[in-house]
C-alpha positions as CSV (number, residue, x, y, z in Angstrom):
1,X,-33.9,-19.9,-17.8
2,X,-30.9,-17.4,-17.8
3,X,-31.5,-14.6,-20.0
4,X,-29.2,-12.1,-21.6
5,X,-30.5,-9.2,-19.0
6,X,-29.3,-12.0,-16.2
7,X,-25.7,-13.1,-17.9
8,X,-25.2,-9.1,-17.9
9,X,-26.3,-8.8,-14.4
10,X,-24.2,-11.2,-13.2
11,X,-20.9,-10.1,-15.2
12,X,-21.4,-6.3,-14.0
13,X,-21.3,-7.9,-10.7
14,X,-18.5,-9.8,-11.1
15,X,-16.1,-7.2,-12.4
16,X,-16.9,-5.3,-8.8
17,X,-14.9,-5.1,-6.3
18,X,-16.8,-3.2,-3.4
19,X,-15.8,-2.4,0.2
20,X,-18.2,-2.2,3.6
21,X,-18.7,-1.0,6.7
22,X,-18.4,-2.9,9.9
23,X,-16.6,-6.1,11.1
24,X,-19.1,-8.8,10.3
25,X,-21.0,-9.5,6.2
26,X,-24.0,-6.9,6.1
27,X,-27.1,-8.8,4.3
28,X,-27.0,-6.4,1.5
29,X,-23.5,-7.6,0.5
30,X,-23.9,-11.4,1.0
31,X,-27.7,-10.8,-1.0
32,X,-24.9,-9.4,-4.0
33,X,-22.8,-12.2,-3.6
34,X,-25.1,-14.7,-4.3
35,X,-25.9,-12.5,-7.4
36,X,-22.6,-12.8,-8.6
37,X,-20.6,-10.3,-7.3
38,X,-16.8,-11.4,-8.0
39,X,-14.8,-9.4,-4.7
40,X,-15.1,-8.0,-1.8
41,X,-12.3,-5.6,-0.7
42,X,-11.4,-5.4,3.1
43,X,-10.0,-2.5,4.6
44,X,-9.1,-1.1,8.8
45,X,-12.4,-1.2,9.2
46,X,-13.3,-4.6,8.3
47,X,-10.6,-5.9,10.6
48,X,-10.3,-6.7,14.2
49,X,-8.1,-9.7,14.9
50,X,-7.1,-12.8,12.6
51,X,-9.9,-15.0,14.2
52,X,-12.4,-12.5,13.3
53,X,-11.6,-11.9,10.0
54,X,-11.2,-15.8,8.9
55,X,-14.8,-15.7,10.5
56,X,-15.9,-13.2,8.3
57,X,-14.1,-14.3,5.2
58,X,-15.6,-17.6,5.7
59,X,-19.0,-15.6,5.7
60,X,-18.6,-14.6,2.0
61,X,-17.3,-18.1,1.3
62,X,-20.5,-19.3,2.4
63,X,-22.5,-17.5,-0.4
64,X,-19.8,-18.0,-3.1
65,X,-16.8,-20.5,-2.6
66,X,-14.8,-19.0,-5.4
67,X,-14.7,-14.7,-4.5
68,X,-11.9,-12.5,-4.8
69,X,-11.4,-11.9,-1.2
70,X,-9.4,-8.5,-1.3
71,X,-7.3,-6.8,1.0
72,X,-4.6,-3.6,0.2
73,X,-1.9,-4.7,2.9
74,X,1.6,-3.9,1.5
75,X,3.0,-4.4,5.4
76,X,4.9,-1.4,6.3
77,X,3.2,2.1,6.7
78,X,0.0,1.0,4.7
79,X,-1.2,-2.5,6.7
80,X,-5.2,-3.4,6.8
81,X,-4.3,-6.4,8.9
82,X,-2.3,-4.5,11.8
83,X,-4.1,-1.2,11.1
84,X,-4.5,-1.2,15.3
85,X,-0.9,-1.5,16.4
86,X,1.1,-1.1,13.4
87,X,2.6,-4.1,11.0
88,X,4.8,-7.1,11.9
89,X,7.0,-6.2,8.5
90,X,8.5,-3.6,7.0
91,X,7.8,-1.7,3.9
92,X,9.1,-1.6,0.3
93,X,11.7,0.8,1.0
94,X,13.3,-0.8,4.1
95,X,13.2,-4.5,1.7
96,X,15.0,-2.4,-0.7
97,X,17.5,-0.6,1.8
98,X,18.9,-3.9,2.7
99,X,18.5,-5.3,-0.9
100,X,18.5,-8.6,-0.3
101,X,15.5,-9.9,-3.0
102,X,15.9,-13.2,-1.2
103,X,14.6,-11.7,2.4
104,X,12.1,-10.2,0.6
105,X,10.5,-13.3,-1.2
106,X,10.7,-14.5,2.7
107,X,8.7,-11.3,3.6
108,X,6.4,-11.7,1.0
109,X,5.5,-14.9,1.6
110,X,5.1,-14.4,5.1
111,X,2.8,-11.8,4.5
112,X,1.1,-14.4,2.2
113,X,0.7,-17.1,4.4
114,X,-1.2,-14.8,7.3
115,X,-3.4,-13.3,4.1
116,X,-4.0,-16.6,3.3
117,X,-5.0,-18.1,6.9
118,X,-7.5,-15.3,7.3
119,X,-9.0,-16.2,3.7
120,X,-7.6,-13.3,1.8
121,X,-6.4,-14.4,-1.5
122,X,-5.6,-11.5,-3.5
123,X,-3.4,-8.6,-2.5
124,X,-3.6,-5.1,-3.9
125,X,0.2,-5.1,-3.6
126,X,3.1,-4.5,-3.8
127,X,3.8,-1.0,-5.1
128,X,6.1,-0.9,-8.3
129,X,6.6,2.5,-9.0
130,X,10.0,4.2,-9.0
131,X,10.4,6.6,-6.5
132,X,11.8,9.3,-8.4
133,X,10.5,12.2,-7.1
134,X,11.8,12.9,-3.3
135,X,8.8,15.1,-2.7
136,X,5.8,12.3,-3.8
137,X,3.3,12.4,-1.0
138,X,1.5,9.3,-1.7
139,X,4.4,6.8,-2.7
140,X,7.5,7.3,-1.1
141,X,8.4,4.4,1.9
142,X,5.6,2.4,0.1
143,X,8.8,2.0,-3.2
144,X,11.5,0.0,-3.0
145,X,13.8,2.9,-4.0
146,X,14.6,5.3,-6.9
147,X,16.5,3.0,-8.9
148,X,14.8,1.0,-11.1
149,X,16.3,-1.9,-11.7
150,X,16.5,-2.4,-7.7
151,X,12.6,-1.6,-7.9
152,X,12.5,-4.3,-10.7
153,X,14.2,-7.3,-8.9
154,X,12.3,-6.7,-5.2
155,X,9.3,-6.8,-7.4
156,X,9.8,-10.0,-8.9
157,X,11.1,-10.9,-5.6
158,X,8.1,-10.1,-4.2
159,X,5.3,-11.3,-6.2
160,X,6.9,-15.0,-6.1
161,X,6.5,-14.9,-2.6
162,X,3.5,-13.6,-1.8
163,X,2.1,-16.2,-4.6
164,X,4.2,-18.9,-3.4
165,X,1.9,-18.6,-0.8
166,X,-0.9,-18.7,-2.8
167,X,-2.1,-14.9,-2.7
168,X,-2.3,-13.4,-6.1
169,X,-0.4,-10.3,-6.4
170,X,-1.3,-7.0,-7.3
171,X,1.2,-4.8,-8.7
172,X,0.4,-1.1,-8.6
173,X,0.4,1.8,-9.4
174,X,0.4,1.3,-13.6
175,X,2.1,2.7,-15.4
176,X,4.1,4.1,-12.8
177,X,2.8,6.7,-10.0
178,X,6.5,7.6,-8.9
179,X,7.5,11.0,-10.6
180,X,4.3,13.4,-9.3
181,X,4.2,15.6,-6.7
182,X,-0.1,15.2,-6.4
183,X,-2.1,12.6,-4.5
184,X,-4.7,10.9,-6.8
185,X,-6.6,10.5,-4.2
186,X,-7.5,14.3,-4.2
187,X,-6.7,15.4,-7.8
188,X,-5.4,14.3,-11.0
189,X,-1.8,13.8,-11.5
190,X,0.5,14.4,-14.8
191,X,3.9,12.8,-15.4
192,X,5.4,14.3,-18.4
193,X,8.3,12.2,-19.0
194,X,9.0,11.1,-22.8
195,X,8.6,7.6,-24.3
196,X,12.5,6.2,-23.4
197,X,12.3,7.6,-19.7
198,X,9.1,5.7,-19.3
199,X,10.4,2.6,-20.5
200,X,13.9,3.0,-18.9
201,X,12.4,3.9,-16.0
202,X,8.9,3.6,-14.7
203,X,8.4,0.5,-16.5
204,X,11.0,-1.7,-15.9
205,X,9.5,-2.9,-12.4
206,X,6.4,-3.9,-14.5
207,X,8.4,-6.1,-16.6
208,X,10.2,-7.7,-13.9
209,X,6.7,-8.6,-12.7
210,X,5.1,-9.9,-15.9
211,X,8.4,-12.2,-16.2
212,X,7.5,-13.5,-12.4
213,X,3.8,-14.1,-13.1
214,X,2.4,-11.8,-11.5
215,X,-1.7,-12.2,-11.8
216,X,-3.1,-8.9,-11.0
217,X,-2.2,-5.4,-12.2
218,X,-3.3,-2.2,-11.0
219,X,-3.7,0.8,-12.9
220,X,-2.9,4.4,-12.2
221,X,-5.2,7.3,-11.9
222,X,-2.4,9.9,-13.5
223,X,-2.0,11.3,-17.0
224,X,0.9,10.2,-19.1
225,X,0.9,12.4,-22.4
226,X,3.2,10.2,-23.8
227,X,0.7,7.8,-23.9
228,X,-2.2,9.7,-24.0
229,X,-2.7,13.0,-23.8
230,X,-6.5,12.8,-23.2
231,X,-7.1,10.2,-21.1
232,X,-5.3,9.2,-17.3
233,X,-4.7,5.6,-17.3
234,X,-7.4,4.0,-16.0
235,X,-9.5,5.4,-18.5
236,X,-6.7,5.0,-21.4
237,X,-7.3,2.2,-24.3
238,X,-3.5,2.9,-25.5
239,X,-2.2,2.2,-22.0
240,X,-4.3,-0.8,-21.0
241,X,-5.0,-2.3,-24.0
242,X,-2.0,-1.1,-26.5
243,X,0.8,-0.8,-23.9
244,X,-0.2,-2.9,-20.9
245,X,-2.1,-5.8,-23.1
246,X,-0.7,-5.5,-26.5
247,X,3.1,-4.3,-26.0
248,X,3.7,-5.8,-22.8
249,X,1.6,-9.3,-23.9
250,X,-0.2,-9.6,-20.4
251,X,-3.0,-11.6,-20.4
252,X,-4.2,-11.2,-16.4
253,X,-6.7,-9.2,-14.7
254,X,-6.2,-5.3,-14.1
255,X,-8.1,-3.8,-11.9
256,X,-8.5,-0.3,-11.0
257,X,-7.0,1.9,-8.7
258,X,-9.8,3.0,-6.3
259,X,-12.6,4.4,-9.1
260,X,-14.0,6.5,-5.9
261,X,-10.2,9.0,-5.8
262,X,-10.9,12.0,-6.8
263,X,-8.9,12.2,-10.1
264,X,-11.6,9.7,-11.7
265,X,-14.8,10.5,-9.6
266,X,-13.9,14.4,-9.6
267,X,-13.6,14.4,-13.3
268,X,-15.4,12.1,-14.9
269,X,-17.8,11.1,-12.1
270,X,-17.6,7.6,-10.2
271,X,-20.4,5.8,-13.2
272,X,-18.6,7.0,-16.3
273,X,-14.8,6.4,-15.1
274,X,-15.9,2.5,-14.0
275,X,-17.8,2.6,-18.1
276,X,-14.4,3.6,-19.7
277,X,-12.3,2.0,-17.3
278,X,-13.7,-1.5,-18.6
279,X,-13.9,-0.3,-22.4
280,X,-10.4,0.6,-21.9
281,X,-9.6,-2.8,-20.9
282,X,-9.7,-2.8,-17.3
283,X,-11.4,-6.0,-15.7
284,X,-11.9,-5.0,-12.4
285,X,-13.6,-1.9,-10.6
286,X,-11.8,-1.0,-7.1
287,X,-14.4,0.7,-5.3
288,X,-11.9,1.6,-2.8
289,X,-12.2,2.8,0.6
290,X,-15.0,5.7,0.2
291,X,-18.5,4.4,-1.0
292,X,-19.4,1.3,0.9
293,X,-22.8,0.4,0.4
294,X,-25.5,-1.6,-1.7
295,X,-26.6,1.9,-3.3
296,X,-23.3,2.2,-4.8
297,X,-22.9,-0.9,-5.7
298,X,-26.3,-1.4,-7.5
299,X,-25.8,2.1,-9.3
300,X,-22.5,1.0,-10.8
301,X,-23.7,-2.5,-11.8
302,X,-26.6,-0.6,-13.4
303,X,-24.6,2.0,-15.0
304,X,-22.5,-1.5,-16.5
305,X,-25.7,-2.4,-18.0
306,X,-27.2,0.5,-19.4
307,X,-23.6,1.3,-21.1
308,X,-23.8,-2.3,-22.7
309,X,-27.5,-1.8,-23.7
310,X,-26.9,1.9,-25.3
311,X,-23.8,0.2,-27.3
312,X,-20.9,2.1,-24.9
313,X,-19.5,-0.6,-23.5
314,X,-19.6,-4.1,-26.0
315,X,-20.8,-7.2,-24.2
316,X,-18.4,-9.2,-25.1
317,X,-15.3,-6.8,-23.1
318,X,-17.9,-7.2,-20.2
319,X,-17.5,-11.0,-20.6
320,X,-14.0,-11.1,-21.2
321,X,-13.5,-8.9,-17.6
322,X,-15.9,-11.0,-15.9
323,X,-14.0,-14.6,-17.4
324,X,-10.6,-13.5,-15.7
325,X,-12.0,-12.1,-12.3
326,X,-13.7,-15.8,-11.9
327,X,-10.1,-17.5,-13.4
328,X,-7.9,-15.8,-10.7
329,X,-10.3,-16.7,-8.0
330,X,-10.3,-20.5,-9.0
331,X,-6.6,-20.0,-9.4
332,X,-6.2,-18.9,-5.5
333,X,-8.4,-21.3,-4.6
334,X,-6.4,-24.4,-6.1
335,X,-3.3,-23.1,-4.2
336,X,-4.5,-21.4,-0.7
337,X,-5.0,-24.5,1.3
338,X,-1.2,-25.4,1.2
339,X,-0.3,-21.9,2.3
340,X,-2.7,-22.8,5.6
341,X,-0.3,-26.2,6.0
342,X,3.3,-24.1,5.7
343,X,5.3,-23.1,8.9
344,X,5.2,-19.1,10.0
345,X,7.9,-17.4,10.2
346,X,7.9,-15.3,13.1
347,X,11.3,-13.7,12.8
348,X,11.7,-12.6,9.4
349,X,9.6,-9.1,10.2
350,X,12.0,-7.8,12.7
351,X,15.1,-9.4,11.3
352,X,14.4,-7.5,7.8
353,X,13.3,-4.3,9.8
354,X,17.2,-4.4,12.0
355,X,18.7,-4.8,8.5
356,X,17.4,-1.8,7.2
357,X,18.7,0.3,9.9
358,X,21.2,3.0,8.7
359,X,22.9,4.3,12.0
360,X,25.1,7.3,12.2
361,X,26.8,8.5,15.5
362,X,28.9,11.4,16.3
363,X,32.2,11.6,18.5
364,X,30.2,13.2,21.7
365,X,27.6,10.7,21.4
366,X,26.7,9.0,25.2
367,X,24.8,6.5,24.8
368,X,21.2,7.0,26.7
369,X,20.8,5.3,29.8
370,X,17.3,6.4,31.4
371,X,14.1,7.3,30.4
372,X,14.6,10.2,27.5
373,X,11.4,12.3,26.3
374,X,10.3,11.0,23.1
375,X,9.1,14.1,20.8
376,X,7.5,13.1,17.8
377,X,6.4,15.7,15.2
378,X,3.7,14.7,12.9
379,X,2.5,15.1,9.1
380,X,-0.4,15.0,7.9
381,X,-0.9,11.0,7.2
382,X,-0.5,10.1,3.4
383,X,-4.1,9.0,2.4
384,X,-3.1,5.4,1.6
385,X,-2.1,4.3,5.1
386,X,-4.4,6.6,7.1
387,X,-4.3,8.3,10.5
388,X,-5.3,5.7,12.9
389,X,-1.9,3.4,12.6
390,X,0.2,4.0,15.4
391,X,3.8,5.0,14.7
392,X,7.4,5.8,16.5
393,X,9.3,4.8,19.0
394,X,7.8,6.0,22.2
395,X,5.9,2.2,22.5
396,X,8.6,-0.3,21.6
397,X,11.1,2.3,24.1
398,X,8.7,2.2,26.9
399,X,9.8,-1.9,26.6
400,X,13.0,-0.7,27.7
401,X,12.2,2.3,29.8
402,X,9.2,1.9,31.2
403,X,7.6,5.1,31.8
404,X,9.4,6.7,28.9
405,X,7.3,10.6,28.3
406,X,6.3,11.8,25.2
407,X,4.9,14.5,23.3
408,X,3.5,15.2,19.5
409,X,4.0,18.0,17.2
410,X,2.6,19.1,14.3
411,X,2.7,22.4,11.9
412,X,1.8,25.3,14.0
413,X,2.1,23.3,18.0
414,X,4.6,24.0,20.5
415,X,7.7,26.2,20.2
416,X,11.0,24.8,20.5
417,X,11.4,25.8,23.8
418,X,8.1,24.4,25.2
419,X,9.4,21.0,23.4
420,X,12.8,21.3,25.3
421,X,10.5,22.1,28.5
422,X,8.3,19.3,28.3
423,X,11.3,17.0,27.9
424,X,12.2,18.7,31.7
425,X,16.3,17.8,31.4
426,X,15.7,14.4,30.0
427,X,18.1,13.5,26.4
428,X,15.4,14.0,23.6
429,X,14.5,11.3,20.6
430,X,13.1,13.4,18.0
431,X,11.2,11.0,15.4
432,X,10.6,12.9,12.1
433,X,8.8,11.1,8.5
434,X,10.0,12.9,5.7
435,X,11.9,15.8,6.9
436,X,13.0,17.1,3.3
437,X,8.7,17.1,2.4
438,X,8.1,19.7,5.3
439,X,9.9,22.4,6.0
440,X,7.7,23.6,9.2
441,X,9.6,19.8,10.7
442,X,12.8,20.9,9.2
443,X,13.1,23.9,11.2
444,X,11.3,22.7,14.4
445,X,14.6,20.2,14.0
446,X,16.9,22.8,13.2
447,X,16.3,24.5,16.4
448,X,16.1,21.9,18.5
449,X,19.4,20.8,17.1
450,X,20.8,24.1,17.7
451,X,20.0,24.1,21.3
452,X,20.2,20.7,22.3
453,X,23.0,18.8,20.0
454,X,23.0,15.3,22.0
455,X,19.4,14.8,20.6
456,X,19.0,11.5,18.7
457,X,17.1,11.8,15.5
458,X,15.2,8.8,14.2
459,X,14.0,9.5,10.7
460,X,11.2,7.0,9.7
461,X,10.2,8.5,6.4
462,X,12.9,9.0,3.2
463,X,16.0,9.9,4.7
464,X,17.2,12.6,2.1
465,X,19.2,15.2,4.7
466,X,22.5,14.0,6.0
467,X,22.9,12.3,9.5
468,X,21.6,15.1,12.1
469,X,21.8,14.4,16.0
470,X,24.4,12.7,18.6
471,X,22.5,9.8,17.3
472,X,20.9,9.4,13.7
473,X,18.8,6.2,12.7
474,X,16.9,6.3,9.5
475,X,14.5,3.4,9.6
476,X,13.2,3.8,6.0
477,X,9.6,2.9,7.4
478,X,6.9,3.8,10.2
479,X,5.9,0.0,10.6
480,X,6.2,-1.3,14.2
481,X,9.3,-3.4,13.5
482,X,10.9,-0.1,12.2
483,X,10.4,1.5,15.4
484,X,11.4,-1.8,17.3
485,X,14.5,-2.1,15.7
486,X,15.3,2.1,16.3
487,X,14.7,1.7,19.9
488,X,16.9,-1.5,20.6
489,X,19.5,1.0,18.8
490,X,18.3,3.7,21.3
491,X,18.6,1.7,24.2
492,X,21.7,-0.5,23.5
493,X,20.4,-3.2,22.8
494,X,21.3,-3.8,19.0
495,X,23.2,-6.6,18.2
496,X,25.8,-5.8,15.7
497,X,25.6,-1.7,14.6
């Protein structure tokens, strides 16, 4: 006989949405599933090659046919899928560059169809915020643009694909994560824009993807006074409820942003923000890409519980959360098996990566002809997409140079003139990501410019500074195809710029 303990068990579970370690279903997790644990969320780690991860999705689909099955691939410079080599499509910003919302439905739902395939069936993306602040260090490439009603119709655009494939979408970062300056993942951010900007503005994507359906709805871990001047977010009744539920009229799941970043956990402590997340009208805990364990998992379905029991947290908004985690996954289900059946599209990556291409060549500029050195100077990597994901163009240049040098610089390496020695009379690529955010790269380029003017500059972040170099290409995006499509320019073997 099911008692009330169990039903409350079973929907703190649910509402979870927990990562892992390793490449195949540890006990502990499959033991939860059978529990009633809703999700799973995959990240790099989790992810070797299609076949493995169909293997391993299949794993959890063993112990419950109907889980959320989560990944947090947005292609572009924040992939889970590629995380090895770098991602078959670009990013938001390059889809918006070209703005065509038709090619990106066609991304989407390419993206959808390989999610799909591998058993993923709901995405944490695509990223809605306005990019209205050139200096954001967590958003940038990963938004369409800074205007919002272009960030409005690839959004739409966007979410019909990727759930034309049968992938629920995610749209992130509520209510908008695009004017700050601070990372959530390592402190709390504060956007103190009034009522009318935030509605002209920051919310107009979100609308756009209400109107298109969208099913899921990720919330933001930043402050808005505007809204609340207590409370970020995630945490906020009169953003979740009020404005997002009530205002807004959406009636689908919202899940946290990951409850383990550092502007919930540091604060409020990883227990109490997932508490007041839900009471605020959140369905779903991200768990995110930190804690990945059954200790976490068994602490937070406890601390569920115990706020229910001591009258925190009423059973019923447990219920409710619970009801649309397990709707959503029936939902994919009913739809994921005719994504399986459609034909890929194998071209639509690179052919929305060359469109993106702004090119930019001055009078003097000979086009290269051998081998050039390839310096690449290196930020530190935005928190979202990591470390490990290879970027440039040395790789996809060595296609058409074989043997093509390189070096990489970052804040405090090699002078100038050790960069022009290295290069040992070779023509120099110099492959910069947001320039305008680091002024240690500015300079490094400045100089290098100064001494060696035939350089070719590939800038792969937001291209904010005017055309520099014989040869400027500003990719709008680190993803693979990017740096395909730079070196066919490179090389001269671009067909039409």
């Amino acid at each position: 006989m099911t008692t009330v303990t169990d039903t409350l068990t079973r929907n703190a579970l649910a509402v979870l949405q927990p990562g892992f370690h390793g490449t195949t279903a540890p006990d502990w997790l499959l033991r939860r599933l059978a529990e009633g644990l809703g999700s799973v969320a995959l990240f790099a780690r989790n992810i070797e090659s299609p076949e493995q991860l169909a293997a391993l999705t299949a794993e959890f689909r063993a112990e419950r046919p109907e889980v959320l099955v989560v990944a947090d691939e947005e292609g572009g410079d924040v992939t889970r899928l590629e995380a090895r080599r770098g991602s078959s499509f670009p990013g938001n910003l390059a889809l918006g560059a070209v703005d065509d919302p038709a090619l990106t439905s066609e991304v989407a739902a390419e993206l959808g169809r390989r999610l799909a395939v591998c058993g993923v069936n709901l995405n944490w993306a695509p990223s809605a915020d306005v990019n209205s602040d050139p200096a954001n260090p967590v958003v940038g490439v990963r938004s369409f643009g800074a205007d919002p009603q272009l960030v409005a119709r690839h959004t739409a655009a966007y979410v019909q694909g990727l759930q034309g494939a049968g992938v629920a979408a995610c749209v992130k970062h509520f209510p908008g994560h695009g004017d700050t300056a601070v990372d959530s993942h390592h402190a709390l951010p504060r956007i103190g824009v009034g009522l009318d900007t935030l509605h002209a503005r920051e919310l107009a994507p979100f609308r756009a993807a209400l109107a298109a359906g969208t099913k899921a709805v990720m919330s933001a871990h930043i402050l808005v006074p505007a809204l609340d001047p207590g409370r970020p977010a995630t945490l906020s009744p009169a953003t979740l409820t009020g404005l997002l539920r009530g205002e807004l009229g959406y009636q689908g799941l919202i899940v946290t942003d990951g409850i383990d970043m550092q502007a919930i956990a540091g604060t409020y402590g990883m227990e109490r923000g997932t508490v007041l997340a839900l009471a605020a009208g959140a369905d779903a805990i991200c768990v995110g890409g930190g804690p990945a364990d059954d200790e976490t998992v068994v602490a937070l379905r406890d601390a569920i519980v115990r706020a229910v029991h001591d009258g925190d947290l009423p059973a019923e908004r447990l219920a409710d959360a619970a009801a649309r985690v397990r709707s959503l996954a029936t939902w994919t289900t009913d739809r994921t098996g005719a994504a399986r059946e459609a034909m890929p599209d194998l071209d639509v990556g690179l052919t929305a990566a060359r469109r993106a291409l702004r090119v930019s060549r001055a009078e003097e500029y000979v086009p290269i002809s051998e081998a050039p050195y390839v310096a690449t100077f290196t930020p530190v990597a935005n928190m979202a997409a990591g470390d490990a994901t290879p970027w440039g163009v040395a790789a996809e240049l060595d296609r058409f140079f074989p043997g093509t040098p390189t070096g990489s610089f970052r804040d405090g390496d090699a002078s100038t003139a050790e960069l022009i020695r290295s290069a040992a009379g070779r023509r120099i690529v110099a492959v910069v990501r947001d320039v305008h955010r680091h002024p240690w790269m500015a300079t490094a380029l400045g100089e290098l410019l100064a001494t060696r003017p035939d350089t070719t500059v590939v800038e792969m972040g937001v291209p904010q500074a005017p055309p520099a170099g014989a040869l400027y290409i500003a990719t709008h995006g680190a993803a693979r195809v990017c740096g395909r499509a730079a070196a066919e320019i490179i090389a001269g073997k671009d067909a039409g710029h």
